[in-house]
C-alpha positions in Angstrom: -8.0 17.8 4.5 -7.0 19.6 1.4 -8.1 18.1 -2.2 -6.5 18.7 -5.0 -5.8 15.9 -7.9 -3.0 14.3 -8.5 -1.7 12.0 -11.2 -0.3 8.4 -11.4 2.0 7.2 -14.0 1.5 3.2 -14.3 4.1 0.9 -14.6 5.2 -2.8 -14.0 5.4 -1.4 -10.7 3.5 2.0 -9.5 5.4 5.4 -9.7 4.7 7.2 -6.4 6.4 8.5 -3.8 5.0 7.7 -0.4 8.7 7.9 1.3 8.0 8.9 4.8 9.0 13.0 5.5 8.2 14.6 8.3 4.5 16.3 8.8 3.3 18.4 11.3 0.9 15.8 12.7 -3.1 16.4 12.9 -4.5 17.9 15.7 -8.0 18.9 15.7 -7.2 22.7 14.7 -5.1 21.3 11.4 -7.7 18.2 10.3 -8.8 15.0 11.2 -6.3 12.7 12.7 -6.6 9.5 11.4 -8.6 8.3 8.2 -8.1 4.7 7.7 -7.0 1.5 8.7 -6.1 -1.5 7.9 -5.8 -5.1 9.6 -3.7 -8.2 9.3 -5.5 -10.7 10.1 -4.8 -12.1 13.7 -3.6 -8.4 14.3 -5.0 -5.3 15.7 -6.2 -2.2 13.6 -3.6 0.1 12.8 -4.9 3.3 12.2 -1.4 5.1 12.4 -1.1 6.5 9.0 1.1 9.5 8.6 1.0 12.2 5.9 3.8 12.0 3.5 3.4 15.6 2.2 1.3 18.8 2.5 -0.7 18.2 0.0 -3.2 15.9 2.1 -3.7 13.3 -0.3 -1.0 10.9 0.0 -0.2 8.8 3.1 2.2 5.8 4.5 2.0 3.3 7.6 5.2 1.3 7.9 5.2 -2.6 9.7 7.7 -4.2 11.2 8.9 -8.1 10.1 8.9 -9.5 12.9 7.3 -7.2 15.2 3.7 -5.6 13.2 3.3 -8.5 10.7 3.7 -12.2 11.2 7.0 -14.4 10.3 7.0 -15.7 7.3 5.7 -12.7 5.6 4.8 -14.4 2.5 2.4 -16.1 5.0 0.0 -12.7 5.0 -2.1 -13.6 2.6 -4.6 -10.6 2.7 -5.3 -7.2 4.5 -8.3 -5.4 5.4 -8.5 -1.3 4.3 -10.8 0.7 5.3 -12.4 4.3 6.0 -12.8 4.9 9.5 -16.8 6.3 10.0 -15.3 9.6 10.6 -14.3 10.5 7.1 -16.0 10.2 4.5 -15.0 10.3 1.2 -16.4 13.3 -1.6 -18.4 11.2 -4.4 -15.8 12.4 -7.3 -12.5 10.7 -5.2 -11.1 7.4 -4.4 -8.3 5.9 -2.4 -5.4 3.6 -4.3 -3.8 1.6 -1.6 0.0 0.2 -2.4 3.0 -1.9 -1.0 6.4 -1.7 -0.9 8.9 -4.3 0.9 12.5 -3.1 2.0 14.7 -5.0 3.7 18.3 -4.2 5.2 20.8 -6.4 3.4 22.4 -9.7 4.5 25.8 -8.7 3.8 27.2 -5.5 5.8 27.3 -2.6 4.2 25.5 -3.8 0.9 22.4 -1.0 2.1 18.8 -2.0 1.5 16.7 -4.3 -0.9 13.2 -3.0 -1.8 10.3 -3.7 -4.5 8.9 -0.3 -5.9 5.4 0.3 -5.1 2.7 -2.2 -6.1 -0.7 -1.8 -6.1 -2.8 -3.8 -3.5 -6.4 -2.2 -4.6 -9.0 0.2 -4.4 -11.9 1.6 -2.1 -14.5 4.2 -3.2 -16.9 6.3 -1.6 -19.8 3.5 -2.3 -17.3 0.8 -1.2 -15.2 2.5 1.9 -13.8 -1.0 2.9 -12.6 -4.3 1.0 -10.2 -7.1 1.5 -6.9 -7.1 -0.6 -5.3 -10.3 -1.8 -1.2 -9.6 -1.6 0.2 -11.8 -3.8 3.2 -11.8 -1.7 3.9 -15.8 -1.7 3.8 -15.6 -5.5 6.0 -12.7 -5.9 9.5 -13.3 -6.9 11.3 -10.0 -5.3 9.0 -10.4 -2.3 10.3 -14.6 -1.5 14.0 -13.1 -2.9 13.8 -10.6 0.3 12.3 -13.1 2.5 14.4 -15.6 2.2 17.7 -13.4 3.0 16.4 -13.7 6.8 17.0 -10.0 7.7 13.7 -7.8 9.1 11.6 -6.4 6.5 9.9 -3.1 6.5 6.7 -3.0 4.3 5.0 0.7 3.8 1.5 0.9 3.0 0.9 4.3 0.9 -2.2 5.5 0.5 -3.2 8.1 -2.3 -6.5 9.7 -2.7 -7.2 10.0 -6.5 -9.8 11.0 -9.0 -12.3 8.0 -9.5 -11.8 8.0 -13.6 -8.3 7.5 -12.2 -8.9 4.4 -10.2 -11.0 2.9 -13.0 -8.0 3.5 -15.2 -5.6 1.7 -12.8 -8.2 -1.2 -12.3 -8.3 -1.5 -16.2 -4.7 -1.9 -16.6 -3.8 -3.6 -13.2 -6.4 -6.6 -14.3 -4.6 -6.9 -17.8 -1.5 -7.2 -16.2 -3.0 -10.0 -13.9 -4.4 -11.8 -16.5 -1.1 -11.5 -18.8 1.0 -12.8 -15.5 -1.6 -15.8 -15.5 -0.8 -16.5 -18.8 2.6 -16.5 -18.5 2.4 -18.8 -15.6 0.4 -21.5 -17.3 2.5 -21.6 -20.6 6.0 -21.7 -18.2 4.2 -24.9 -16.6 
């Protein structure tokens, strides 16, 4: 695996590309083949994460709904992400984990419907697993999508970033919660 840093530019929603291009795939002469996984509950581990460029520090898994997640989506409540025991993390890097829903839309020939890229949370090298709350029944785009009745694709991207980056992300991403809380009370 190559390490080099990257940088994040924070939004409402996360700027990152995790759009799926093809990558010659792992073997065991060009790295490890798979580094994490993740689990929705009631499903199996999915450990089928694909390199989106060469660059070895950004990664996607796409799930089918229906098919890889259950129906109603906005039932998924949380997900499980995690390092498999075969790669561990260097002590000075991080792993952001995002979402992204696109769906095909209900009228032909209208294209696609997606969110951009939201952050779900964050695992370390002293904390290589942790549950992530997705929101996803309180998230207007995310019931807009839903309710259209079409299959949904949500990717998963995965980037492996500097931890003063991470902190950074937190920092902000808690604000925002707190400020959407807010918001949310007053409207009531």
């Amino acid at each position: 695996m190559t390490l080099s840093l990257g940088a994040l530019s924070i939004h409402g929603t996360m700027d990152v590309d995790f759009s799926q291009q093809q990558v010659a795939p792992a073997s065991p002469s060009n790295g490890p083949q798979q580094a994490f996984g993740l689990v929705v509950p009631g499903g199996p581990v999915r450990t089928d994460f694909v390199p989106v460029d060469a660059s070895g520090l950004k990664f996607s898994l796409r799930l089918n709904c229906p098919g890889d997640l259950p129906t109603p989506l906005t039932s998924v409540t949380e997900l499980v992400f995690f390092l498999l025991p075969s790669t561990p993390l260097p002590p000075d890097l991080g792993v952001l984990c995002y979402w992204q829903i696109e769906a095909a839309s209900a009228a032909p020939g209208q294209g696609t419907t997606s969110t951009g890229f939201e952050l779900l949370g964050a695992i370390t090298p002293t904390m290589p697993s942790s549950v992530f709350h997705t929101g996803w029944s309180e998230h207007g785009q995310v019931n807009e999508v839903t309710s259209l009745g079409v299959p949904i694709t949500v990717t998963i991207g995965v980037s492996l970033e500097p931890l003063s980056t991470l902190e950074n992300v937190a920092a902000t991403n808690t604000k925002q919660g707190r400020l959407s809380i807010a918001q949310k009370i007053a409207s009531d």
